[in-house]
N, C-alpha and C positions, 0 to 999 in steps of 0.2 A: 721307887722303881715302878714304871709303868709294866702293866700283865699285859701280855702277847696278845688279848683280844684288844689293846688299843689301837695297835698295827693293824688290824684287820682293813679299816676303810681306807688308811693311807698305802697297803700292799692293793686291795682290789684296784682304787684309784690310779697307781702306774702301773700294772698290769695292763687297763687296758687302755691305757692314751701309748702304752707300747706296744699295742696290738691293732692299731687302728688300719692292720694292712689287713686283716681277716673279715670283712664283709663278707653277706650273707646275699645272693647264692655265693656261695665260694666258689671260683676256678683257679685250679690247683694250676701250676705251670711247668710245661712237659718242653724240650729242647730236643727233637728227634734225632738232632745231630749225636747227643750226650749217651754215652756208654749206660751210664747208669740210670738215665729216664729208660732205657732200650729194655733193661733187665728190670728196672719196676713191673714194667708195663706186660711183659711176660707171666709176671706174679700175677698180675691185675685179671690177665686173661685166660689163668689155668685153668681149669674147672675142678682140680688135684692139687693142693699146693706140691702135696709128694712128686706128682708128676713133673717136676720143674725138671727141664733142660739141663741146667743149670748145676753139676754135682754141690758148688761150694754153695749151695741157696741154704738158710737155718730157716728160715722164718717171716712170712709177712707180720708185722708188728702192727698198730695202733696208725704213727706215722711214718714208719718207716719200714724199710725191710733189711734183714742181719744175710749176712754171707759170709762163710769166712775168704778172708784174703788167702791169692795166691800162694802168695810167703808163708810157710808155716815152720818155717825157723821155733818158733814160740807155738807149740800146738794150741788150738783153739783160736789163734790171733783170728778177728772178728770186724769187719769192720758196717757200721751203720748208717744206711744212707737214709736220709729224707726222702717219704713220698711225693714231695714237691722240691720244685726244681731252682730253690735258691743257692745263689755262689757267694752268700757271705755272709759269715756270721754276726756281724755289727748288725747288718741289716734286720736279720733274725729279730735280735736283741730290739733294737728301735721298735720296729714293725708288724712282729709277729710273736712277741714274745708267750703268749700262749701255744705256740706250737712250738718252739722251741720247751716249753717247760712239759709239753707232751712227749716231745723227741726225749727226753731226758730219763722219763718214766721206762720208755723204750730203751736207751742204753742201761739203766740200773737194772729193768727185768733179764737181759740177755748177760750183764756181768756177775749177775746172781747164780745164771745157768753153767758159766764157764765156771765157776767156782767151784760147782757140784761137782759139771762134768769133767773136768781138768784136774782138780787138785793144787791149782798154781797157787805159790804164796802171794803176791798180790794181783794188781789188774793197773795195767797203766793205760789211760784213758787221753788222747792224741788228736789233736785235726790239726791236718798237715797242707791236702787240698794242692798236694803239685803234680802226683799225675793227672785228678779229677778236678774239675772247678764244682760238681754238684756237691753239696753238701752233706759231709758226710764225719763219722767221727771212727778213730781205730781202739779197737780193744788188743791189748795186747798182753797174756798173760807170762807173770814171771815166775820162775823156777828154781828150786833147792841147789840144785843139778848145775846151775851156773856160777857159782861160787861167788868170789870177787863181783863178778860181773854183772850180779844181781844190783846190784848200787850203783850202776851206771845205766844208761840210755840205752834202749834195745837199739841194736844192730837192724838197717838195712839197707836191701838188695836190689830194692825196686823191681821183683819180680811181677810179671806181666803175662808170665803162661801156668797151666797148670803143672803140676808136677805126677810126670805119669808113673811114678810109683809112689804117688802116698793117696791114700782112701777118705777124700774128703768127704765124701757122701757119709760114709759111716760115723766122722767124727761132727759130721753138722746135725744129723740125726742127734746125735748120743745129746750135743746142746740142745737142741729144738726138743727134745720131749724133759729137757731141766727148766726151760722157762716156765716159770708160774704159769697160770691157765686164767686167772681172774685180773682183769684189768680196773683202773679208777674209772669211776660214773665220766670225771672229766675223759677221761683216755680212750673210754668207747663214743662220747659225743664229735671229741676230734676227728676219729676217725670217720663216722659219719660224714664229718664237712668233707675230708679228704675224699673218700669213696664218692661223694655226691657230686663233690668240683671235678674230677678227673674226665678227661676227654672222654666221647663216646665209643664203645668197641668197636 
């Protein structure tokens, strides 16, 4: 039986003939038409993250930033978009797969937060990509409280506005201050490229 460091040169070697899309300067790719490049870029340009516009905003991440979703059927539902502006995840995989393996870091630290901050029994993890084409993935936590229906597919609604009696600010807080605070060596270099490639203010 071969020991996990034999893997090491044949894992570094497709890593990056599968990331051969991440040259160096990096520019990250923003679509000013996209909802979601719109609310990156508001992150990008707070001088407060607290100050964000934004009630549903958790968290600028590594590569991406956490909001929760309108829908909050499932409290904490989360959803994680890329700070860069890809519409497909094959491609990711192909082409960028070191940011995708960054992106990833990013969804595990914010479903570790919802676990705290929620209490949910597990965490169902979704890209669905039919209201948005940017890339992005759903946290969606599940509950005691739903009986039966815990063993099936969460319910939705495709809601699209907020909801002006439920307090998302308070419950994006309560996530954002459960995410870990210490990121991978790799996780803050990524970020670097990101922050370094993104248009000018």
């Amino acid at each position: 039986m071969p020991e996990i460091e034999d893997l090491l040169p044949l894992f570094s070697k497709s890593v990056l003939e599968r990331s051969a899309g991440l040259t160096l300067p990096y520019k990250a790719k923003v679509d000013p038409e996209c909802s979601f490049c719109r609310k990156n870029r508001q992150v990008y340009l707070a001088e407060d993250e607290y100050e964000h516009p934004e009630p549903t905003f958790i968290k600028r991440l590594p590569v991406s930033v956490a909001a929760l979703s309108y829908e909050q059927d499932y409290p904490g539902r989360t959803a994680i978009i890329l700070r860069d502006h890809e519409t497909s995840m094959s491609y990711l995989l192909e082409h960028k797969l070191l940011l995708f393996i960054a992106f990833m870091e990013d969804v595990s630290a914010v479903a570790e937060a919802i676990y705290k901050a929620c209490k949910p029994v597990k965490v169902n993890y979704a890209v669905f990509m039919n209201m948005h084409d940017h890339f992005h993935m759903h946290l969606i936590p599940r509950y005691e409280w739903e009986g039966e229906n815990l063993r099936k597919p969460p319910l939705f609604r495709g809601v699209d506005k907020l909801d002006p009696d439920f307090d998302y600010r308070s419950l994006a807080l309560k996530i954002r201050h459960n995410i870990p605070g210490n990121s991978s060596q790799f996780s803050e270099y990524m970020e670097r490229m990101i922050d370094a490639g993104l248009p000018e203010k």
